[in-house]
N, C-alpha and C positions, 0 to 999 in steps of 0.2 A: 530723411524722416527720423523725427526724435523714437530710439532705441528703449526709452527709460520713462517713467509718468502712467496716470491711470490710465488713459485711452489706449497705450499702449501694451500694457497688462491685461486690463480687457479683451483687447484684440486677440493677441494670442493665448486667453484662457477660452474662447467662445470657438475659437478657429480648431481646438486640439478637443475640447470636451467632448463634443458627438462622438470622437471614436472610444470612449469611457463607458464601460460597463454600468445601468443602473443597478444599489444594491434594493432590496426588497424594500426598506419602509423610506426608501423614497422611492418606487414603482407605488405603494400604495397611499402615501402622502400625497403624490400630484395626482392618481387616480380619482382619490377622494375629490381633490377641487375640480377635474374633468367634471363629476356628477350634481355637487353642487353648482357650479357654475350654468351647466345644460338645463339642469330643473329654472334657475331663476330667468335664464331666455325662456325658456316655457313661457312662466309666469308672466315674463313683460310682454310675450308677442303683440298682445292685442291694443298694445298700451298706444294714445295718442301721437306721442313722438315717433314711437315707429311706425305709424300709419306716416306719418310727415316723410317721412324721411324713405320709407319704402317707395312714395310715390316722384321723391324726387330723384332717385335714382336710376340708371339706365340699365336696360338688360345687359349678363354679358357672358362666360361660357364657361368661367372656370372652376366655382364653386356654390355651393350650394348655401341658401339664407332663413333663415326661418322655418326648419324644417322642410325640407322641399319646397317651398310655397316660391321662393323667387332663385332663378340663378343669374351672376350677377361675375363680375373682375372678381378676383380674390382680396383686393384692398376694400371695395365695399360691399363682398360680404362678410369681410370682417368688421367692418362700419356699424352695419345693420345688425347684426347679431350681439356687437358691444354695446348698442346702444337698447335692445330690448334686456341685456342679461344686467345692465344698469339703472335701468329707468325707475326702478321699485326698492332700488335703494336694500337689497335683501342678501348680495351678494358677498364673499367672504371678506375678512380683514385682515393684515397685517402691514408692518412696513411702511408706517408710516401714511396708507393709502388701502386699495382692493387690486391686488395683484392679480388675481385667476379673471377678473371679468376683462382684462387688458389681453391678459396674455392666452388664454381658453379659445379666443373668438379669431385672433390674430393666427395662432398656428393651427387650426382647424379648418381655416380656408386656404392658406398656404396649402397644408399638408395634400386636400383635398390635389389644388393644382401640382401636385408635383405626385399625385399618389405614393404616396411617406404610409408608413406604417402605424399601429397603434403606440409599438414601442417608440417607432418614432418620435410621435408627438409628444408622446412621456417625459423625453428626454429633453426634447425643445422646450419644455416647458420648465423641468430642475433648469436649464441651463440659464433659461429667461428669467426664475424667480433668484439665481442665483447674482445676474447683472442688478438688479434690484434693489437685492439685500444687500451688496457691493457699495452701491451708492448713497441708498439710503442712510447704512451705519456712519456715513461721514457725517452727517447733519445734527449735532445736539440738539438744535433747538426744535419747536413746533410749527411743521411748515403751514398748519393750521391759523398762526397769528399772524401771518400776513397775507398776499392778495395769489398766491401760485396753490395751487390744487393740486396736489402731488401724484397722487392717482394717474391724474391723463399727463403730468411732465415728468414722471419717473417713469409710467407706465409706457410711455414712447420708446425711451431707451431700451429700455428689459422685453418689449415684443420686438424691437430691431435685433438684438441678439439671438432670438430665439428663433425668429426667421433665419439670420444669417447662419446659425448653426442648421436648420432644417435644410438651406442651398448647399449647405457644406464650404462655405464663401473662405478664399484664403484669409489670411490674417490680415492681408494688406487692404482687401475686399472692404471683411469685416471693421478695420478702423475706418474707413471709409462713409461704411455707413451707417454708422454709432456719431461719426462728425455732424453726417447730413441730419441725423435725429435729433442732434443738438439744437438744430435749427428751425425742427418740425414744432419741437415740443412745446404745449401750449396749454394752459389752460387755467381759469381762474373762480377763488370764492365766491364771487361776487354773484358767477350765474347759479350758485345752489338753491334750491326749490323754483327751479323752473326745467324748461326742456334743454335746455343749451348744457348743464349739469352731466344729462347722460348722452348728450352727443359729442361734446366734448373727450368723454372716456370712451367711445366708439370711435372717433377719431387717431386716440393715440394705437388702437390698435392697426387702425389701416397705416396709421405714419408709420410702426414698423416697416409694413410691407410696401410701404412706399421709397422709403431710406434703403432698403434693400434693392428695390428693382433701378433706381435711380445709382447706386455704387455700382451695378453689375451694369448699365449703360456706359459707366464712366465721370461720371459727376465727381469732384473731389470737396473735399472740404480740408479744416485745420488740425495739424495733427495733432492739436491737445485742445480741442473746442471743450469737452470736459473740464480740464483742470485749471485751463487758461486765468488767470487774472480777468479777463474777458469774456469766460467762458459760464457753462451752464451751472456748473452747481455753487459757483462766486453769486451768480446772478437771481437764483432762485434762495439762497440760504436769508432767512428773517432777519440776522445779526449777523453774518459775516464768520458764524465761528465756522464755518467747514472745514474741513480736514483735506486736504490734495493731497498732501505730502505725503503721508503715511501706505508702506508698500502696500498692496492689494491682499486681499485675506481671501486666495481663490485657490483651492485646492480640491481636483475632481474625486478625489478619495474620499472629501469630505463635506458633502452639500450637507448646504445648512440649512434646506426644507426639512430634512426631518426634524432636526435642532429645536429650530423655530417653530415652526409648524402655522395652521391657518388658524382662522375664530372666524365660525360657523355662524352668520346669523340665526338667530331664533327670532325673529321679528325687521320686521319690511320697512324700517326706519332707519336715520343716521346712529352709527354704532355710538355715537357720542352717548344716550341716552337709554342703551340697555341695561347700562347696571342700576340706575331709577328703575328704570320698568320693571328689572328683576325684586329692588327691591321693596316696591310698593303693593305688586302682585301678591309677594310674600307677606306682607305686613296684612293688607285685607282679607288675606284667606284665612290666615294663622286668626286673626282676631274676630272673622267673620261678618267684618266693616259691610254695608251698604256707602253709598258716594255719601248720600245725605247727611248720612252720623260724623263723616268729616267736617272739619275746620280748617283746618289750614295743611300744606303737604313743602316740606321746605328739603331741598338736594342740596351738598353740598358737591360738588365736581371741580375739576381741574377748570383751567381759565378759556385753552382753546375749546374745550368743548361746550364752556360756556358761550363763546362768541358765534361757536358753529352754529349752534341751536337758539336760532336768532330771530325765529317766530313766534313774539309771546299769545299773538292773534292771527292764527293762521284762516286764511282764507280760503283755502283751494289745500287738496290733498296733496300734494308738492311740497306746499308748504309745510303743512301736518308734519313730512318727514325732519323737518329740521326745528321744529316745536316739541322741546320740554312739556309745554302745558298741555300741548293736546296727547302725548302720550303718558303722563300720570294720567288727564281723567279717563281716556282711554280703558288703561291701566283700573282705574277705581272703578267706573259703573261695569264693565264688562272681563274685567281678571285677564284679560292678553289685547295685545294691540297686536295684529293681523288685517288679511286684505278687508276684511268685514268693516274694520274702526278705520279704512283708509279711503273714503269716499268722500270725494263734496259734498253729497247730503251727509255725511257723516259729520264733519269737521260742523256742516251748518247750522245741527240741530241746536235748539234752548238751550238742553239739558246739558251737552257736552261747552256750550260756550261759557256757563255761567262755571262749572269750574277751572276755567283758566285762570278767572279772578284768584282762586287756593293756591297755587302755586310760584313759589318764589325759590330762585337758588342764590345758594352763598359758595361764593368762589375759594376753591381751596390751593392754600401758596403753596403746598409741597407738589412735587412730580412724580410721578414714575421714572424707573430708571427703565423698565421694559417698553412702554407706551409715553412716549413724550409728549409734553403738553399735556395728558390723563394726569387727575390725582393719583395717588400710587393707591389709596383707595376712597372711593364715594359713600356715602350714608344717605340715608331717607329717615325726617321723622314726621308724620302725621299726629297733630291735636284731631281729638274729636269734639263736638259740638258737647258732649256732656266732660267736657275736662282730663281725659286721658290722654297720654304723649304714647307712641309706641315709635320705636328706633328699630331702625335697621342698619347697624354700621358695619365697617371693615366687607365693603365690596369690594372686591378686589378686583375678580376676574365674571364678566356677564356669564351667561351659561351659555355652551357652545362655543367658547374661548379655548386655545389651545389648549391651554392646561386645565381648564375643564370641559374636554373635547364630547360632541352629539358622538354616541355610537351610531354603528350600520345602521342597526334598526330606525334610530332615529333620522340620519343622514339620507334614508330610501324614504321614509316618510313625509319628509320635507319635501323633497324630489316628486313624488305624487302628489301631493297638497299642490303643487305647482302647477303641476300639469293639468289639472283639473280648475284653477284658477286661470289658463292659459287656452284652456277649451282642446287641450291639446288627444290626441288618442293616439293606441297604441304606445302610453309611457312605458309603462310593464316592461312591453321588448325592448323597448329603448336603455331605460335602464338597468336590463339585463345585459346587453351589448357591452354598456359602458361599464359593466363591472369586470367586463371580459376584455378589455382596452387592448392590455399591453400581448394577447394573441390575436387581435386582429392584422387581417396582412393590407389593408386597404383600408383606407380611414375613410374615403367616401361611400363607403358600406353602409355608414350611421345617416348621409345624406342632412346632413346639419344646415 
């Protein structure tokens, strides 16, 4: 077995981390996306797709789905619960993709079957976003401009790890089953604004726990499926520039969850489109615009987020989430796009269809060097019907972005808005548990 290469580095940084002390603002970094994450399952429970998908699944005994409502394998109800904490599109950002709805759902049903701790899970989860960030940073380009969905083919990998570090799997284990995830991992642009979008990303979390249970039967795979010429991130990179070569930047002294840190939706849509919504909001309120008094509403954005946002006529509330137009006029007659502006009858109505016609984007050629494929910053300017321009440039970062991170108060308030979108009861204690995480001694206490 090759001694030297990423699969290999991986293997034995995932095999040795669990026994690594977490320090405090990464206990409360991944705590944070525990809560975010749990609130946005609230919110999806009821959601179409997982009625689809609860009913095509089999009962089974090891962990808990939906809040107590189904128990099910630990693969699917990690399934099940990826795919309600995905469906609504509201769930955190980073990395290329939404790492807490992959990896949240994936060690929450493990941990369940294996009765793991609170800390535990904690831990599974720095270690999981840290395979992630691993992989990710080898990719210049925007995995956005071509046909792979990074989210469910990164997010495969990085819940494989984070399982294998919850069994405590050797190293030998663990490349094992990082090889077999290579082979799991799957998922593509083409199904966004439909159901397949958040099943897809409930998928990469049971592949984790599938790649795991399939290395501890004994299944092998290649020992550089990663790095290979033939391998996954050769295969998945838009232009071929990725990086193998370069040694592995893994160091348990020094996770780089808190470095990085998440971005917090503030709104139930593709994050492509928050810094519009941010700042059109702003422009209406500040100038005290009705929709009417507008004329025309033009964005400029980065390219992949132009391409992502590929509904200029959205039809169905799916769609909504990957339509620029419906969230400016959103945005314009009602000052926030939330679950209210995310309805079929919503998207249907007159009023909201005739300002699609307002809005048009202009593609911006610089990048980001922090958010690939993003302009490094977006603008909004609005004409109004009597001859005034109002600007809003140099967005940078949406609200609820790492570096302009939701406080508690705000992050619990969200978390309730959820739950009460999700018909859900007893949040309160729920999300009093989950702020109590890393002393619980039983993770199936939360009954998730």
């Amino acid at each position: 077995m090759l001694k030297t290469g990423l699969s290999a580095m991986l293997s034995r940084f995932v095999a040795a981390a669990p026994l690594t002390a977490l320090p405090a603002d990464a206990i409360d970094a991944s705590k944070r996306a525990f809560i975010d994450t749990v609130g946005v399952m609230l919110a999806g429970r009821l959601e179409p797709a997982v009625a689809i998908m609860k009913s095509y699944l089999p009962e089974g005994n090891e962990a808990y789905a939906l809040f107590g409502e189904r128990r099910l394998s630990a693969r699917d109800a990690a399934l099940l619960n990826g795919v309600a904490g995905h469906v609504l599109d509201f769930d955190d950002v980073a990395l290329h993709g939404h790492p807490s709805v992959v990896l949240v759902p994936a060690i929450l049903a493990e941990a369940q079957r294996l009765n793991a701790s609170g800390m535990d899970a904690l831990k599974a989860y720095v270690i999981g976003f840290e395979v992630w960030t691993e992989l990710g940073s080898r990719e210049p380009d925007a995995y956005h401009l071509r046909s792979w969905h990074p989210t469910a083919v990164l997010g495969t990998m990085a819940a494989t790890g984070a399982v294998a570090a919850l069994n405590r799997l050797s190293e030998h284990e663990t490349r094992q089953a990082l090889s077999i995830a290579a082979s799991l991992a799957s998922g593509v642009i083409a199904n966004f604004g439909s159901h397949m979008k958040a099943i897809q990303v409930g998928r990469a979390a049971a592949n984790g726990i599938e790649a795991v249970r399939l290395a501890q039967a004994g299944v092998g795979g290649a020992a550089d499926a990663l790095e290979s010429p033939h391998g996954l991130l050769h295969g998945i990179s838009p232009r071929n520039h990725v990086d193998t070569e370069t040694p592995a930047r893994l160091v348990e002294a020094r996770w780089r969850l808190p470095e990085l840190g998440l971005s917090v939706k503030r709104y139930p849509v593709c994050y492509a489109s928050h810094r519009a919504i941010d700042g059109v909001i702003d422009l209406v309120s500040g100038a005290r615009l009705s929709a009417a008094e507008v004329k025309s509403v033009t964005v400029g954005l980065g390219a992949a987020p132009a391409r992502t946002l590929k509904y200029s006529r959205p039809l169905t509330s799916l769609e909504a989430k990957f339509s620029l137009h419906h969230n400016v006029a959103a945005a314009l007659l009602d000052r926030q796009v939330g679950f209210a502006q995310l309805t079929d009858e919503y998207v249907r109505r007159p009023d909201v269809i005739r300002l699609y016609e307002k809005t048009s984007m202009q593609v911006l050629k610089d990048e980001s060097p922090e958010q690939p494929g993003m302009a490094t910053e977006d603008w909004v300017v609005i004409e109004t019907v009597d001859g005034r321009r109002l600007e809003r440039g140099a967005i940078r970062y949406a609200r609820g972005h790492a570096r302009s991170p939701l406080s508690d108060e705000e992050l619990d308030d969200k978390f309730l808005d959820c739950a009460r979108h999700g018909q859900a009861r007893e949040a309160a204690d729920l999300l009093s548990s989950l702020r109590r995480l890393e002393t619980m001694n039983h993770i199936g206490d939360l009954k998730l």
